[in-house]
Each structure stands twice: as C-alpha cells, then as structure tokens.
N, C-alpha and C positions, 0 to 999 in steps of 0.2 A: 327511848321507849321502844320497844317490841311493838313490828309490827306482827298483829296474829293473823291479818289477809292472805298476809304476805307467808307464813309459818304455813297455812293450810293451801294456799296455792301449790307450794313448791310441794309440800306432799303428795296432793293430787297429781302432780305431773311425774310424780317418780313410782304410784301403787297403777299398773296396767289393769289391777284386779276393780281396784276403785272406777275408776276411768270407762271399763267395760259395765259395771254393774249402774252405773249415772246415764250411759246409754240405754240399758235396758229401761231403767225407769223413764228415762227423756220418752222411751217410745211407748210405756203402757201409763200415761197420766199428764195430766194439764194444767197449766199457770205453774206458779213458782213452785222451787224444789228445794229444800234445804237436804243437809246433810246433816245428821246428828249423833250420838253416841261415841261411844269408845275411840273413832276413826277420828273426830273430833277433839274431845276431850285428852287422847293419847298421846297425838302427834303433837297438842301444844303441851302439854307436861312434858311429854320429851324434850322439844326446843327448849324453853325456860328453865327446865331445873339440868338441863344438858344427862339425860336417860340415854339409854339404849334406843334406838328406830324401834317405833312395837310394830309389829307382822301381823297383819289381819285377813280373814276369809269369813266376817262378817260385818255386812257397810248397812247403813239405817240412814232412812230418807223418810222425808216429810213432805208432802206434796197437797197441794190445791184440792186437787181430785183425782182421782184414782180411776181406768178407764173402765165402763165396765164391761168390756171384753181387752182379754187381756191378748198380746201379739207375743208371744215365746217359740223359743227354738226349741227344734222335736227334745233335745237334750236338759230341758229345763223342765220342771214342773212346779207348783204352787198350792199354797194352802191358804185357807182363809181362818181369822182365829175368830175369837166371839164378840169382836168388837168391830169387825169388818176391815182391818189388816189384812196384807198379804203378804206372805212369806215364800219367795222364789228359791228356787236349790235351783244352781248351776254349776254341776261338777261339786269340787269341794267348797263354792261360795255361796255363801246363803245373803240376799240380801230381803233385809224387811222395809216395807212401803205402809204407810199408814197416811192418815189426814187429822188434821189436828181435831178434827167433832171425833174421832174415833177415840181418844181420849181424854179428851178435856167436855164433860158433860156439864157445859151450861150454854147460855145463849150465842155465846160469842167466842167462835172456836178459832181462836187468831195462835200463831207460832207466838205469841209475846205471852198469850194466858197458857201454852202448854205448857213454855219454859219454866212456869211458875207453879205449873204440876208434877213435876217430876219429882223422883222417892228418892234421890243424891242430889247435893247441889251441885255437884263434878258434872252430872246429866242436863244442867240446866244449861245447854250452851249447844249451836247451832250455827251451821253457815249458811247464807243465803248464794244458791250458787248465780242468780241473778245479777245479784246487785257483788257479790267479792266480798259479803260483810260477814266478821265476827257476830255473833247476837250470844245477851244470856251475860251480864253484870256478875250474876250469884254465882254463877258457871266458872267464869274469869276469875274469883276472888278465890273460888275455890283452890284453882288450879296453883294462883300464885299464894296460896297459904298454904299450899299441900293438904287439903284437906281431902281426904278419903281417892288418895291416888293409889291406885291398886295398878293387878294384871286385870 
C-alpha cells in the first residue's frame, strides 16, 4: 500500500515554490496549516497512476486563523475576496490562504466539515502539514478511481 505522507512529503521537498509560499503563510496566520488543492490532489494522481510531475505557481492553504495584519515583502501584494480569504501574488506565485468558517457556513468550521464541502470530490483531500497526514477518504477514492483527474 502507498504511502500518500510519504508521496506529499517528497513533493514538498523537491517544489522551492511550495516551500517558500508555506513560509509566507507560517509567518501571516496561527495554529494548524493544511495544504490543499491541486498541489495535493496532483502530486498523488501523479504518483498512483505514474502521470507526468504537474508544475505549479498556485499553492492553497487552510489555516486556523489568518493574522490580521498581514507581514509581506515589498514585492508581494494581496487581496481579500468576499468571504474573508486572501489572495497573495508573489512574482508569478499566487498563493490563497483561507480558514475553514470562511467557507464552510455552519456552527462548526473544522477541516473534516470543509472536506465535505467541496464542489469535486478530487478537492476533497488535504494535508495536515502538523501532523504529515493525508486527510479526505472521498478525495483518496477519487484519486484511485480516476475520477475527475484533470489539468
């Protein structure tokens, strides 16, 4: 059995682009960080079904709390969308920062009730960069049935 910790580790250590954009969030937000989307969802379809390496210059994080002054380099700027995300451009990388109340609108705004929000089930899946864990069942199953693996 595939390990996916171990699939999304070795990624992270080989994208500088990732690596740099997990610092920037490390330093503008608090408590846990997941990783999620495409950078996710890509690198394990890749491993698994043996794909091409996918290239990215857009990383998606999930975090606790989000600061609310945000600490960026004169070359960075950001945008907030209507749900109280932010959206950093640094150079050609754009990384989005969110918390889970920011889209998952009911009492209990946990990374377990977002993963069961999301409009793909390929979306449904998230790393905890905490704990080294895969997260996201519906996400997983996607991945290994091929269901809706795109670019």
């Amino acid at each position: 059995m595939l390990n996916y910790s171990k699939i999304i580790q070795k990624a992270i250590s080989e994208d500088s682009d990732f690596q740099r954009s997990l610092k920037i969030v490390q330093k503008n937000s608090n408590g846990k960080i997941w990783a999620a989307g495409g950078f996710i969802f890509r690198n394990l379809a890749s491993a698994i079904h043996n794909l091409p390496k996918p290239i990215f210059n857009d990383y998606d994080f999930i975090v606790e709390k989000i600061n609310k002054e945000l600490d960026l380099e004169e070359n960075m700027n950001f945008t907030l969308n209507t749900f109280g995300s932010i959206k950093i451009k640094n150079g050609p990388i754009t990384i989005d920062i969110w918390e889970p109340e920011d889209v998952y609108l009911a009492t209990n705004p946990t990374i377990e009730n977002y993963l069961k929000t999301t409009s793909l089930n390929i979306q449904s899946i998230a790393y905890s960069i905490e704990s080294d864990k895969v997260l996201g069942d519906v996400g997983l199953k996607a991945i290994l049935d091929k269901k809706n693996i795109g670019k």
